[in-house]
Backbone bond lengths (Angstrom), bond angles and torsions (degrees), N, CA, C in turn:
res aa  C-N    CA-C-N  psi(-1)  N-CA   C-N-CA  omega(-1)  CA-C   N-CA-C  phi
1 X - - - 1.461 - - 1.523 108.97 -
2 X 1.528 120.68 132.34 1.090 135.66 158.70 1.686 121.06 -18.74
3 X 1.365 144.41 119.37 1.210 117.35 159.85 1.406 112.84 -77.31
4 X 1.865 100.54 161.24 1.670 99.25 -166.48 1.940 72.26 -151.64
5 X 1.691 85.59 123.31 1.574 95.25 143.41 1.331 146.41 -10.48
6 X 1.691 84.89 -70.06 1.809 107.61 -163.24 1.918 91.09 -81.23
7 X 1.090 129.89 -22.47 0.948 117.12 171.14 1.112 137.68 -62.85
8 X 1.903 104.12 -32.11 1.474 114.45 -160.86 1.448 97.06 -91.40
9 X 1.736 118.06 -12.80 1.511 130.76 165.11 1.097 105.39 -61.44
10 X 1.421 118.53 -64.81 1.426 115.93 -147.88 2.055 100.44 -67.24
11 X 1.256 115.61 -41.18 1.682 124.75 -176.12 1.907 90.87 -50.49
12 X 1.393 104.49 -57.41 1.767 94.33 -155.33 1.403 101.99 -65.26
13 X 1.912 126.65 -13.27 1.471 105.91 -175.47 1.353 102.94 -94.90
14 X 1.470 119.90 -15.23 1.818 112.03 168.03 1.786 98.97 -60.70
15 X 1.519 133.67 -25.35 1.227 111.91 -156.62 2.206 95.37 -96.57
16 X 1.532 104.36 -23.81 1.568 91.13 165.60 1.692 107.25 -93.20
17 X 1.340 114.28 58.53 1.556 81.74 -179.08 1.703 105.42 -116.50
18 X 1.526 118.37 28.18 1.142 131.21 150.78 1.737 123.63 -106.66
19 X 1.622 111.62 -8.62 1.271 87.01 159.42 1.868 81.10 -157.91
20 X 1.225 121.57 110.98 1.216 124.38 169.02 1.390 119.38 -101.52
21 X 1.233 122.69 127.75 1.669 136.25 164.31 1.279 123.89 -128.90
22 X 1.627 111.01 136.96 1.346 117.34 167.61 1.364 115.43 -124.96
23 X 1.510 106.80 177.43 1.525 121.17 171.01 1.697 99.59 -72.44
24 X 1.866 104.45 142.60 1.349 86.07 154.63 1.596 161.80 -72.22
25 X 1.435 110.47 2.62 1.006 104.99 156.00 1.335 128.62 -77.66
26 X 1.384 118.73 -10.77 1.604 113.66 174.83 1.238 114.38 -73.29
27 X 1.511 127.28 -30.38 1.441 150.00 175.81 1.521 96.06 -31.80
28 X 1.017 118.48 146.44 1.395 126.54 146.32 2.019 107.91 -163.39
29 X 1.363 121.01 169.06 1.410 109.39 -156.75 1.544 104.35 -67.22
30 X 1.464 124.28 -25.40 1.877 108.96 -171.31 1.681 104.58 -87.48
31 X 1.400 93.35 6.26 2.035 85.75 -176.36 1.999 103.41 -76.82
32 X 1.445 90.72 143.24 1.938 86.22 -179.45 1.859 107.50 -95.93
33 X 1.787 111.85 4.69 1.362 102.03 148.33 1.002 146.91 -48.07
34 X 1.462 139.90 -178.50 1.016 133.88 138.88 1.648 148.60 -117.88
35 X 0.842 108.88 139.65 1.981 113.05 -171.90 1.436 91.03 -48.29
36 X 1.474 90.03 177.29 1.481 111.14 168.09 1.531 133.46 -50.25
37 X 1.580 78.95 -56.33 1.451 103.37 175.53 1.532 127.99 -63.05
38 X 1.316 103.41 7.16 1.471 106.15 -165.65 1.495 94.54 -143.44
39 X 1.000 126.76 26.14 1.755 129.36 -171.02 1.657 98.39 -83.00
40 X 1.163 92.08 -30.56 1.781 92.59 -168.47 1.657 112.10 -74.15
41 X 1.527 113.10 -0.27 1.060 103.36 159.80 1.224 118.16 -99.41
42 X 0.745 130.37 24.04 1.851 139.98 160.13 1.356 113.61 -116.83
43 X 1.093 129.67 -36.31 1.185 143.70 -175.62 1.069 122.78 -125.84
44 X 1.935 123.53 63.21 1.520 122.29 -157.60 1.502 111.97 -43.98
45 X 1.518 133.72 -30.54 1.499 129.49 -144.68 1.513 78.17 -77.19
46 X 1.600 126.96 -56.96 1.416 109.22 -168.66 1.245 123.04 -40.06
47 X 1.070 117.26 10.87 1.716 123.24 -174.53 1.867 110.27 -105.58
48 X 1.069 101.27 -12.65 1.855 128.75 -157.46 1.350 86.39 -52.37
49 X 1.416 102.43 178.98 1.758 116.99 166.13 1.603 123.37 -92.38
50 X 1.383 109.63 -16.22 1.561 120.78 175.54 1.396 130.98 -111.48
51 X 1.408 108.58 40.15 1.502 131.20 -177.51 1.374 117.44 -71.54
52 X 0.932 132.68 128.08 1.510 165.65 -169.27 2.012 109.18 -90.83
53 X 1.203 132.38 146.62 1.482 122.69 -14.22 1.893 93.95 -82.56
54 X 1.580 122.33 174.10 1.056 146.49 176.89 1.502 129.54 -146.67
55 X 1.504 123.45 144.71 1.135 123.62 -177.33 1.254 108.82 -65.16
56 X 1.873 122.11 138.26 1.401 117.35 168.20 1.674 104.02 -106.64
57 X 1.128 113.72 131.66 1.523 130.48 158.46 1.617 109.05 -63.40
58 X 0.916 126.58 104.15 1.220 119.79 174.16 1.252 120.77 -72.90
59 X 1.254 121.29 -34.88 1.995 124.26 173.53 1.982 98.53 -60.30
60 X 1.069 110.12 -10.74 1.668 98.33 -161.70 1.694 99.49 -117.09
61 X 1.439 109.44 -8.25 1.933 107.52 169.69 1.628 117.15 -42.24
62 X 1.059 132.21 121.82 1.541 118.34 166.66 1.497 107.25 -77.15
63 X 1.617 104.97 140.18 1.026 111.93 157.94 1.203 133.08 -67.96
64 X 1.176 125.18 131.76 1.910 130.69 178.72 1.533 104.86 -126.77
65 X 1.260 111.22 132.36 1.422 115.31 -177.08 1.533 93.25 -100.26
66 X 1.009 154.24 -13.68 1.506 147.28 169.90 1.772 108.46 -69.52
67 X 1.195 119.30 -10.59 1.382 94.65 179.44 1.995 96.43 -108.36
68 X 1.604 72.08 111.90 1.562 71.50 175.55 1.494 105.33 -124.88
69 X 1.272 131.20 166.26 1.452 146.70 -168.46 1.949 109.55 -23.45
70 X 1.356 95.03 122.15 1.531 100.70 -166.63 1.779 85.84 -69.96
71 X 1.394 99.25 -179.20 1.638 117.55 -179.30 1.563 100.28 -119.92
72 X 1.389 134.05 133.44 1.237 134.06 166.48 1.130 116.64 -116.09
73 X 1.361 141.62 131.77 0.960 130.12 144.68 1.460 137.76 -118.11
74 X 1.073 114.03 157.98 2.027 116.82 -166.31 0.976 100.67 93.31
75 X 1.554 157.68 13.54 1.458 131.33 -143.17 1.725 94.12 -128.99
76 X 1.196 101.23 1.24 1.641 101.49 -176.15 1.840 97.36 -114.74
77 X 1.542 116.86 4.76 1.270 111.51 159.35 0.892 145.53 -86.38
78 X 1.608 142.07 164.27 1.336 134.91 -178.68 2.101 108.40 -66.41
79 X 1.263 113.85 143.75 1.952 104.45 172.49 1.349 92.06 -149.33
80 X 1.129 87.31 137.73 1.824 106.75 166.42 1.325 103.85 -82.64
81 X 1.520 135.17 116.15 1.640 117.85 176.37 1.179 96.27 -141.00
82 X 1.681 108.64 164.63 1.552 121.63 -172.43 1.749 111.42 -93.96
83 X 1.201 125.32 116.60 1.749 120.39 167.36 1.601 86.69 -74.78
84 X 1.719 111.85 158.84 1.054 144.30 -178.92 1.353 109.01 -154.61
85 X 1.374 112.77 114.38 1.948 123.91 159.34 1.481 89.76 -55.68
86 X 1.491 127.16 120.19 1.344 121.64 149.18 1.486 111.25 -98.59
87 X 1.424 121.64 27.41 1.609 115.38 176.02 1.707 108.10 81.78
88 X 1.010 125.62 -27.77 1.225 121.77 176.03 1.443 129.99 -134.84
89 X 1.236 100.01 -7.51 1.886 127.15 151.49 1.480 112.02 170.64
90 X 1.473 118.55 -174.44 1.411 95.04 -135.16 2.283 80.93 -132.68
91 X 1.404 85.47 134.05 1.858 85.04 -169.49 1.689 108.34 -114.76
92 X 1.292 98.86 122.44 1.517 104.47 164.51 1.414 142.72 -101.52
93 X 1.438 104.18 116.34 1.398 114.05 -140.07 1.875 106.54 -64.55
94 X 1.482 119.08 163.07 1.601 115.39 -176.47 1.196 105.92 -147.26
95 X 1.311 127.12 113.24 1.052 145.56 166.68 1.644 121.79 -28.96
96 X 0.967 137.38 101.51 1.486 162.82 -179.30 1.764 107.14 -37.54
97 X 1.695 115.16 7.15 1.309 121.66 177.11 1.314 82.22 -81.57
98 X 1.757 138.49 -66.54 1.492 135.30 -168.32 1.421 112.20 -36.58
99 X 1.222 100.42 115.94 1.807 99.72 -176.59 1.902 102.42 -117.04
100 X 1.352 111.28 161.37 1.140 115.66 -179.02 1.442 116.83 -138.09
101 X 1.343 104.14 137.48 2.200 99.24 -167.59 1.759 98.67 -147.93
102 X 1.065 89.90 -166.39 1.920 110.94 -176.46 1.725 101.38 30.77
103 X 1.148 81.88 -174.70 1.736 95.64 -179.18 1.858 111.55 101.28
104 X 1.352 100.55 6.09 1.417 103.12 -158.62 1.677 126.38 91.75
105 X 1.236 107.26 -19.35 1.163 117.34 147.65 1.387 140.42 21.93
106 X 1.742 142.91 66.54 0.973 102.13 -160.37 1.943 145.21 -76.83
107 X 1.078 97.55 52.82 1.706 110.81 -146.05 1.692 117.83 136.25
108 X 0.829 116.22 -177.33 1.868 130.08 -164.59 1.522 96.46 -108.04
109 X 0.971 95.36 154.23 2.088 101.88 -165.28 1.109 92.56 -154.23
110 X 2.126 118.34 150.00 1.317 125.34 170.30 1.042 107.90 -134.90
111 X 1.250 117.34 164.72 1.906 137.86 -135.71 1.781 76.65 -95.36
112 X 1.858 98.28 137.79 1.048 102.53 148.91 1.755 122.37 -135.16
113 X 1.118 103.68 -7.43 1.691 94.33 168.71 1.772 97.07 176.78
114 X 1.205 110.76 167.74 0.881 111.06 171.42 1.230 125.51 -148.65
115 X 1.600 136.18 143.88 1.534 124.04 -167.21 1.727 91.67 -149.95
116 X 1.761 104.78 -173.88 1.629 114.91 -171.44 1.338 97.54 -120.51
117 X 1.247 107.42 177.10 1.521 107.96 164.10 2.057 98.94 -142.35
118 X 1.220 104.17 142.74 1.702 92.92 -167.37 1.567 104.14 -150.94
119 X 1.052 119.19 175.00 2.031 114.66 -167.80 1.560 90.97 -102.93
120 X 1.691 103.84 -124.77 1.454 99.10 -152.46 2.049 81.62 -137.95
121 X 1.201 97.28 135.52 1.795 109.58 -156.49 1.412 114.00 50.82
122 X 1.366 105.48 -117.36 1.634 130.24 176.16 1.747 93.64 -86.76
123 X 0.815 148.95 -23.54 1.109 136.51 168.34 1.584 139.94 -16.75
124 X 1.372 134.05 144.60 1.843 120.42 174.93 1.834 112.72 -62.66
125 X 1.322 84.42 118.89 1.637 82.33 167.30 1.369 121.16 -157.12
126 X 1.550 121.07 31.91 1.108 113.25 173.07 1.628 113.85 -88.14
127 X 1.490 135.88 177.30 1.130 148.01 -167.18 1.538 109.96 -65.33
128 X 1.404 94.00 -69.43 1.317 101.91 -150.16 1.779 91.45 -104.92
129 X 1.318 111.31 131.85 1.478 111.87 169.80 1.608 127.21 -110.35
130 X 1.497 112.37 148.38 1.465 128.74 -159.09 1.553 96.31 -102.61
131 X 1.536 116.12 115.33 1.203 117.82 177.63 1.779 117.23 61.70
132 X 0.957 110.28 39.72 1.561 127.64 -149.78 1.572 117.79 34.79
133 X 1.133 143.04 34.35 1.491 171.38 154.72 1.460 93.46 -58.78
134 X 1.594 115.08 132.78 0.828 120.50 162.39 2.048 114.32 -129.34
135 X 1.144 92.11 141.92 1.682 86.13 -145.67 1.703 82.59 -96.86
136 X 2.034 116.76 164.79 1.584 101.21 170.34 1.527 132.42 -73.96
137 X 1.204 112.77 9.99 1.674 103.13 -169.08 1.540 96.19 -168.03
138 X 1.274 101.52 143.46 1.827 111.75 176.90 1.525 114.01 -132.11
139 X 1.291 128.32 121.42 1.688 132.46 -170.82 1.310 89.84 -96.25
140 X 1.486 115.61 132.13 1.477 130.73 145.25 1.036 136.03 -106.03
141 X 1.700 126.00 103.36 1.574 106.56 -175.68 1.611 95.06 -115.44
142 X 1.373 103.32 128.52 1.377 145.88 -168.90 1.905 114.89 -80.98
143 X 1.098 132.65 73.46 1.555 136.79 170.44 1.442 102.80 -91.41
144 X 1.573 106.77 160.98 1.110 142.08 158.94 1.333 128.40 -119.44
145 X 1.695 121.19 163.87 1.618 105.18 -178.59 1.763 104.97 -79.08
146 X 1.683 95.23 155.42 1.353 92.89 -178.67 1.586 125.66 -73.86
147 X 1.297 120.29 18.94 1.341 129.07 171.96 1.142 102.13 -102.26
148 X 1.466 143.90 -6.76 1.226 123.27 156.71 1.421 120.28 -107.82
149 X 1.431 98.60 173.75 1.829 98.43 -153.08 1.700 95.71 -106.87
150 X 1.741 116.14 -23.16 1.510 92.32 -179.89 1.654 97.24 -148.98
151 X 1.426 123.38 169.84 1.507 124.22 158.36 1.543 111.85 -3.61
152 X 1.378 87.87 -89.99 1.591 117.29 -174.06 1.569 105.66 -27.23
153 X 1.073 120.10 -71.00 1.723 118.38 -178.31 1.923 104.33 -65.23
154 X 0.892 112.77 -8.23 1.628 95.78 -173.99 1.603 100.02 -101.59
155 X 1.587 126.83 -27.66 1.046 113.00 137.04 1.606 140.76 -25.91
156 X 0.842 107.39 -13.24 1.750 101.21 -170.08 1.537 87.40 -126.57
157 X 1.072 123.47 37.46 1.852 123.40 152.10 1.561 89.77 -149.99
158 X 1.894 86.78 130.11 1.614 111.76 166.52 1.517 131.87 -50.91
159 X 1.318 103.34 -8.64 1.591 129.75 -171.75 1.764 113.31 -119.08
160 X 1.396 94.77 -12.58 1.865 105.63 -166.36 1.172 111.47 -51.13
161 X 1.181 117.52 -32.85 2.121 127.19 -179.65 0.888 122.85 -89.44
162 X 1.162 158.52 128.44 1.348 152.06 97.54 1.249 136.51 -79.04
163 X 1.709 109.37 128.73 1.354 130.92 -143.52 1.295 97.81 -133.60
164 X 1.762 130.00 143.07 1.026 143.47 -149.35 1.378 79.65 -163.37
165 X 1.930 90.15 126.80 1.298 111.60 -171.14 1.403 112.17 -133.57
166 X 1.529 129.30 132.90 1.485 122.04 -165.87 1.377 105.92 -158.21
167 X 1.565 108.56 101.90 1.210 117.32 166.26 1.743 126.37 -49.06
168 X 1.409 94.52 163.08 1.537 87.12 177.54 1.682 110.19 -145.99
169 X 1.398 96.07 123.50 1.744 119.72 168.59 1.235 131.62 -64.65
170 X 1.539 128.74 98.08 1.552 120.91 154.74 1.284 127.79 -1.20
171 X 1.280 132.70 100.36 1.230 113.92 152.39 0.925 145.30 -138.92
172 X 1.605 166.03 -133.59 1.112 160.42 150.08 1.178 141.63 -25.67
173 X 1.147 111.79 -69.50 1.615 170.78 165.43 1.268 133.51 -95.36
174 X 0.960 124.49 125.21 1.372 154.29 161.32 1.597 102.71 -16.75
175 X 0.977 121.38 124.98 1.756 120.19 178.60 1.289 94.24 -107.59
176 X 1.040 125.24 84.93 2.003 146.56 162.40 1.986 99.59 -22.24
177 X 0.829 102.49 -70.92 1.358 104.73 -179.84 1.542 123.35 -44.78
178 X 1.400 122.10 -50.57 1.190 134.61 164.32 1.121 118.50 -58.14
179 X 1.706 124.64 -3.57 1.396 109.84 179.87 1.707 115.16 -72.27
180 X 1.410 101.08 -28.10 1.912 104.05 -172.41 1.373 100.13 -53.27
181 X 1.563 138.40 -28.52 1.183 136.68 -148.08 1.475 110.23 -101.86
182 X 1.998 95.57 -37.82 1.890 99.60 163.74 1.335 118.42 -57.20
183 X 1.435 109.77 -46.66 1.419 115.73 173.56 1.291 143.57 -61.84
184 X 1.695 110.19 -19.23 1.074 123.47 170.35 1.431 105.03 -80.14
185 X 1.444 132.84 -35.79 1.386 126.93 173.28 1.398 121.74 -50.76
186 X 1.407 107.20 -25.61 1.503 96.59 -174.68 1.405 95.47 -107.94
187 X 1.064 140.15 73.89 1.364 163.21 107.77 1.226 154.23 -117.82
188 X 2.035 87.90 29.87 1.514 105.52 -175.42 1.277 103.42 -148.13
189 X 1.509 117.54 50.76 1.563 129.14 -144.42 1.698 103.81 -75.26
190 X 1.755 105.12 -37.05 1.293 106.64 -157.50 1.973 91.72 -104.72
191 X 1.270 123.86 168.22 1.383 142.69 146.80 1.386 117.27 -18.81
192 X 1.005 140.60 103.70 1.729 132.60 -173.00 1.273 130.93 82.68
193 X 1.648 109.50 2.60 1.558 137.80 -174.24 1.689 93.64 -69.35
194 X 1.338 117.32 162.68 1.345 132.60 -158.27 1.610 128.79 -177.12
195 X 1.279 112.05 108.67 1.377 98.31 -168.95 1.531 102.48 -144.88
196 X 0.980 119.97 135.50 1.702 119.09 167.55 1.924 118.30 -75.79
197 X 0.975 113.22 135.24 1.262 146.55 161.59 1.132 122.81 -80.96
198 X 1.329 131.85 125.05 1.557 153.28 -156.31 1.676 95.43 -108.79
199 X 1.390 108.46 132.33 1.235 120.97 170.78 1.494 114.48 13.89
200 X 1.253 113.78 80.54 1.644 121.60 158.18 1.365 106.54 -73.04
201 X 1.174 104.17 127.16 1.944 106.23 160.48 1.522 107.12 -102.16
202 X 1.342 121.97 92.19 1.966 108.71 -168.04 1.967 89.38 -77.49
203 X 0.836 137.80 -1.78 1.136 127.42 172.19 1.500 113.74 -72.82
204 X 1.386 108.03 -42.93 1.939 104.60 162.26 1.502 124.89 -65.65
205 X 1.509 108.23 -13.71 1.575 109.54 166.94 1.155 128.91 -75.95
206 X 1.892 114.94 -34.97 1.011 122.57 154.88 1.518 130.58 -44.82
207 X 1.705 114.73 174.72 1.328 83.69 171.74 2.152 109.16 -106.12
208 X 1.171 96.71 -174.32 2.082 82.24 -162.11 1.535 84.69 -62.91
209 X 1.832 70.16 161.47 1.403 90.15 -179.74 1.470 133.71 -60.69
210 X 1.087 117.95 -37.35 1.871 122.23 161.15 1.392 116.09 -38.06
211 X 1.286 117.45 -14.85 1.995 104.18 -177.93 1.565 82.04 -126.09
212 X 1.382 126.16 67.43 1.323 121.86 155.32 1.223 126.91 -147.43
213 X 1.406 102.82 30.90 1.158 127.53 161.33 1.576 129.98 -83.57
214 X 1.699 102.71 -28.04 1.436 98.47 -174.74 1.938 95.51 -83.88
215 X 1.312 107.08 142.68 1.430 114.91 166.16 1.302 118.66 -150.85
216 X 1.800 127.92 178.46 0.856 152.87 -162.94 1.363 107.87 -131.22
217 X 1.595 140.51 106.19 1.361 147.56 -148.26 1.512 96.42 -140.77
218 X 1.601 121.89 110.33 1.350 133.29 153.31 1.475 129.72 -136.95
219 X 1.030 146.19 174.27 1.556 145.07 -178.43 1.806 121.49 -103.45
220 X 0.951 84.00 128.30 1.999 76.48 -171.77 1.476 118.95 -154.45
221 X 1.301 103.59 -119.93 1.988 110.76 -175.04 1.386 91.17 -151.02
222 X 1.724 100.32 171.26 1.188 132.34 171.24 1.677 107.35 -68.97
223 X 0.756 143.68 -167.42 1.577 132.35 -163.24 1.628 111.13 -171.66
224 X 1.651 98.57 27.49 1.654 111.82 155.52 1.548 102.52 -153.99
225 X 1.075 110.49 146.62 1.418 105.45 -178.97 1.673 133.30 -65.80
226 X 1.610 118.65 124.61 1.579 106.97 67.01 1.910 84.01 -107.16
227 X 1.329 141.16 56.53 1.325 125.38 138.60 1.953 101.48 65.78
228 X 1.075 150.04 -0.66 1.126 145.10 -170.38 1.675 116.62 -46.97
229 X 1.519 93.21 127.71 1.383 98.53 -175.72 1.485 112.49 -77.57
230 X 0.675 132.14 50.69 2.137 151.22 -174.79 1.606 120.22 -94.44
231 X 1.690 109.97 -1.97 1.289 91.58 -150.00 1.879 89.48 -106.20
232 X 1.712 106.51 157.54 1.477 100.47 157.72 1.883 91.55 -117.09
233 X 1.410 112.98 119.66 1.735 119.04 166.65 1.408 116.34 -93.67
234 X 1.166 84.59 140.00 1.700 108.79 175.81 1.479 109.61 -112.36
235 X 1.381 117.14 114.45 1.943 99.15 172.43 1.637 86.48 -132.79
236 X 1.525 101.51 138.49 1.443 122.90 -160.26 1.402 96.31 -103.00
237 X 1.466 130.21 153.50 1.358 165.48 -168.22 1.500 97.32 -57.33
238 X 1.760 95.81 -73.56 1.606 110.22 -159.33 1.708 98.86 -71.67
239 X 1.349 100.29 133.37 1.681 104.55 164.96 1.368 129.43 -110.18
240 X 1.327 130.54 154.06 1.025 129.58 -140.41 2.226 99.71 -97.84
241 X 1.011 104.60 116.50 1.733 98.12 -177.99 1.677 100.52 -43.89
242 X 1.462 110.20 177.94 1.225 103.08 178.16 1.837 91.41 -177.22
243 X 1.154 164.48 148.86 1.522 163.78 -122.70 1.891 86.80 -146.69
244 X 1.500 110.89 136.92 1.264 108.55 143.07 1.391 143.96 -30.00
245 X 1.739 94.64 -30.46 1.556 107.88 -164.84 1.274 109.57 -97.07
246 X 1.754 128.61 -11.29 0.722 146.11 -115.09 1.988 77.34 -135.78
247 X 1.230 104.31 -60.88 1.837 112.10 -171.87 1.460 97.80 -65.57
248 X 2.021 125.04 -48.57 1.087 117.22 156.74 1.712 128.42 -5.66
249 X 0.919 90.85 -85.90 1.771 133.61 171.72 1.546 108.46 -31.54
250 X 1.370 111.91 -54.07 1.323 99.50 -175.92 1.783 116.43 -101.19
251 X 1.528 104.37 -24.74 1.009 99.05 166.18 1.990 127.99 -57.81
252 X 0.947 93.70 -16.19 1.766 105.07 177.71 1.660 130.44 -114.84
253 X 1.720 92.94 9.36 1.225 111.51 -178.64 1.915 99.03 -75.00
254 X 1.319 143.94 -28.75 1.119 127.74 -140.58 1.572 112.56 -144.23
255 X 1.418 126.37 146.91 1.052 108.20 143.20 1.757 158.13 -129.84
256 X 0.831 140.96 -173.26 1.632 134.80 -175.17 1.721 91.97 -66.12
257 X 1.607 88.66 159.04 1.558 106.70 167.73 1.355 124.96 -58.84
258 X 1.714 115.38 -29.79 0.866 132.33 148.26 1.443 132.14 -56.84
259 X 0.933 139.56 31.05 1.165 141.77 -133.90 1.522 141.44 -11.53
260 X 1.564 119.55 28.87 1.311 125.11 -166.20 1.129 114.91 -96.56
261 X 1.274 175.67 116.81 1.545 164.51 -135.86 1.546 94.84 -60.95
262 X 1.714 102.66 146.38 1.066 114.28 178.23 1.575 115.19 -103.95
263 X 1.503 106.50 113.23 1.455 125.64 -167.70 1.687 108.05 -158.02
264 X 1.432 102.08 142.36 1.139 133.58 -173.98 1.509 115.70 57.37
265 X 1.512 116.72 64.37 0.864 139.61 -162.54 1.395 129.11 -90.29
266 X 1.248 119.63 46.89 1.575 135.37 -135.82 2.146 108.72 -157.38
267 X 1.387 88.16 115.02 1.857 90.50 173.54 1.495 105.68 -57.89
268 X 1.205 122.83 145.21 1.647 119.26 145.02 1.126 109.49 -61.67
269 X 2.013 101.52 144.90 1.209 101.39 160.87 1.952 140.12 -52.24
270 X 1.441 103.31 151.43 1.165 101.26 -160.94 1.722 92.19 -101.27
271 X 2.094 117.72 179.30 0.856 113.08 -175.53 1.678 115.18 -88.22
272 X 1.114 135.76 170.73 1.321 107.23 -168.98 1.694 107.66 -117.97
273 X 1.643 104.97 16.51 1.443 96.25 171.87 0.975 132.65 20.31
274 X 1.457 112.28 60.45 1.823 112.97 150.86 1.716 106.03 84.60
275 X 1.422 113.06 11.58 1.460 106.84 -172.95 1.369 90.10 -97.08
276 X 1.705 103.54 176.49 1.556 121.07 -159.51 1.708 87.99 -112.45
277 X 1.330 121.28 118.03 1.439 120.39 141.73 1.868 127.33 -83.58
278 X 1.647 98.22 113.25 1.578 97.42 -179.43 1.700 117.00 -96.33
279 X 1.271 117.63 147.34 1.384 119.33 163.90 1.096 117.23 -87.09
280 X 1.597 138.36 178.22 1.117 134.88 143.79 1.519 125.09 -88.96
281 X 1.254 142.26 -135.26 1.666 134.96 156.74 1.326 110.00 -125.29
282 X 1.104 130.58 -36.84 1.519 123.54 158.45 1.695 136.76 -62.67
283 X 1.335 115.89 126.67 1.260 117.77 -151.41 0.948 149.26 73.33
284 X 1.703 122.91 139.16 1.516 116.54 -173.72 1.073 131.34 -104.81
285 X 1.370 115.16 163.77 1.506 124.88 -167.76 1.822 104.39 -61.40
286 X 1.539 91.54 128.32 1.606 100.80 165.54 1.423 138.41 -30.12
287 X 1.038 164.79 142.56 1.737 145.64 -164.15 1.783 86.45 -107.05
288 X 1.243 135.16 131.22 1.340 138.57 156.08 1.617 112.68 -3.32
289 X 1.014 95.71 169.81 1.508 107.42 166.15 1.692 120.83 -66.60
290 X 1.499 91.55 -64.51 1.731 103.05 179.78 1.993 111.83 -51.80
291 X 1.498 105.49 -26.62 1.211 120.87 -178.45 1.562 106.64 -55.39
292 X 1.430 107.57 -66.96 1.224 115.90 -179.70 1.502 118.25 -72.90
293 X 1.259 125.81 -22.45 1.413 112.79 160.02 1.458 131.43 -59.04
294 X 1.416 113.23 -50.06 1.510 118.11 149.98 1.497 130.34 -26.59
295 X 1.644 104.67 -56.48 1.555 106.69 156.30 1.215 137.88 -46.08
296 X 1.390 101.34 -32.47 1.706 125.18 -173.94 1.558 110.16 -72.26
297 X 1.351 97.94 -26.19 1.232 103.61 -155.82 1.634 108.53 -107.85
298 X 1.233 121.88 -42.62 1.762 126.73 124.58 1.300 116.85 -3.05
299 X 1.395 106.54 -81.30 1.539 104.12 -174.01 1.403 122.78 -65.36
300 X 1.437 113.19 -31.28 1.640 118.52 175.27 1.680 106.46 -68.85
301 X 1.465 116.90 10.43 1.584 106.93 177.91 1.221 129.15 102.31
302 X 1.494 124.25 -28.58 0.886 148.16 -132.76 1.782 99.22 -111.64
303 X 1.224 116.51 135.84 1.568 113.39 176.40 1.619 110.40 -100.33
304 X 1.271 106.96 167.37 1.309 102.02 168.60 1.887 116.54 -139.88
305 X 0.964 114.36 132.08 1.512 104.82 -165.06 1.653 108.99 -115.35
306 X 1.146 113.12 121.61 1.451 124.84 -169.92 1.190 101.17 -84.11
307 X 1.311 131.75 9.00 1.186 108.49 -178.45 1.898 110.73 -119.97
């Protein structure tokens, strides 16, 4: 049988049609999803007090001298891994050799997939915003402790996650490295789409290891529903370059389960009730978005006249 789109739509909304959620831009009034804002009625925890993603103040981070430079390992190796359309963004799976330690850490954690979250073109769309800045693109790579065997059980410890978070900067040029990841998007266009990937090194996506020390350390949730308050996040200083043409590109590579293009794919920030955001001492704070576009745009030659 032929593949058909509307088919591989119509199967994934018989499979949410006991608890369906979307981003809000997919929302519109005849959809029987739900917004953001309303997740918590399907998913009471999204309603919790320690919800994920959130604005960080940077003048108000406490300093902690114990979190010092996490330890990675596997991340500078070659992996064969699978992208997957999951209907609401698209996750590429990582082999459980990637291990994760120090940093304060509570315990050793292994890689289980990783995906972005991004707006609509070049547009703001990462999660969590810096100085209320919202930057275009946010990397999540997703571990658990190594005593548990899947999601589901590492959910049910307040410590079970660890999440590594890395904004991404406008820039010039083409980020060479990031192309395996543009490219893999556009081969997972529809709902249930699937394709393997040839030797990813996510350690070349990152940025090197010497500027990954400076970070941002707080306690929260998962940041799609059911929202689980499990996570310890890390979102790091240094950001990763990334090309106009490049955010283009992926932002229009895909679409929702619903079938509408998948864009602006990102929770609002949540409130941060009384929790403590820590820094580390190495590394500096990110320059805004608009900051670094200006730069981008400098270096590509190009003037700009304010007046």
């Amino acid at each position: 049988m032929a593949y058909s789109p509307q088919l591989s739509v119509l199967l994934w909304s018989v499979s949410f049609s006991t608890a369906q959620w979307c981003y809000q831009g997919q929302y519109s009034c005849n959809e029987t999803c739900r917004a953001p804002s309303d997740w918590h009625t399907l998913f009471p925890s999204c309603g919790r007090a320690r919800q994920s993603p959130i604005n960080i103040v940077t003048s108000r981070a406490q300093y902690d001298p114990a979190l010092t430079p996490l330890h990675f390992q596997g991340y500078h190796d070659a992996h064969d891994v699978i992208v997957e359309n999951m209907g609401h963004s698209a996750h590429f799976t990582l082999p459980p050799t990637l291990r994760l330690s120090g940093g304060q850490l509570p315990g050793r954690y292994k890689a289980l997939q990783f995906h972005l979250h991004w707006g609509t073109d070049a547009g703001p769309g990462s999660e969590h915003t810096l100085d209320g800045e919202r930057f275009p693109m946010e990397l999540h790579i997703v571990h658990i402790k190594e005593s548990y065997s899947t999601l589901e059980e590492a959910e049910t410890d307040t410590s079970g996650i660890a999440l590594l978070a890395f904004f991404f900067q406008e820039s010039a040029e083409d980020n060479l490295h990031f192309n395996v990841v543009a490219d893999a998007l556009g081969r997972v266009r529809y709902t249930g789409n699937s394709s393997a990937v040839r030797a990813v090194h996510l350690g070349d996506i990152m940025p090197p290891d010497g500027e990954l020390g400076g970070y941002y350390r707080y306690m929260g949730s998962m940041t799609t529903p059911g929202c689980q308050e499990a996570v310890v996040w890390t979102l790091f200083h240094t950001t990763i370059p990334v090309s106009r043409r490049q955010l283009v590109k992926v932002s229009g590579e895909l679409e929702f389960w619903t079938g509408k293009p998948m864009a602006d794919i990102f929770r609002p920030v949540q409130r941060l009730n009384g929790r403590s955001v820590f820094r580390s001492a190495a590394g500096p704070v990110p320059p805004s978005p608009a900051a670094a576009w200006l730069c981008a745009l400098a270096m590509s030659g190009l003037h700009w006249n304010a007046h």
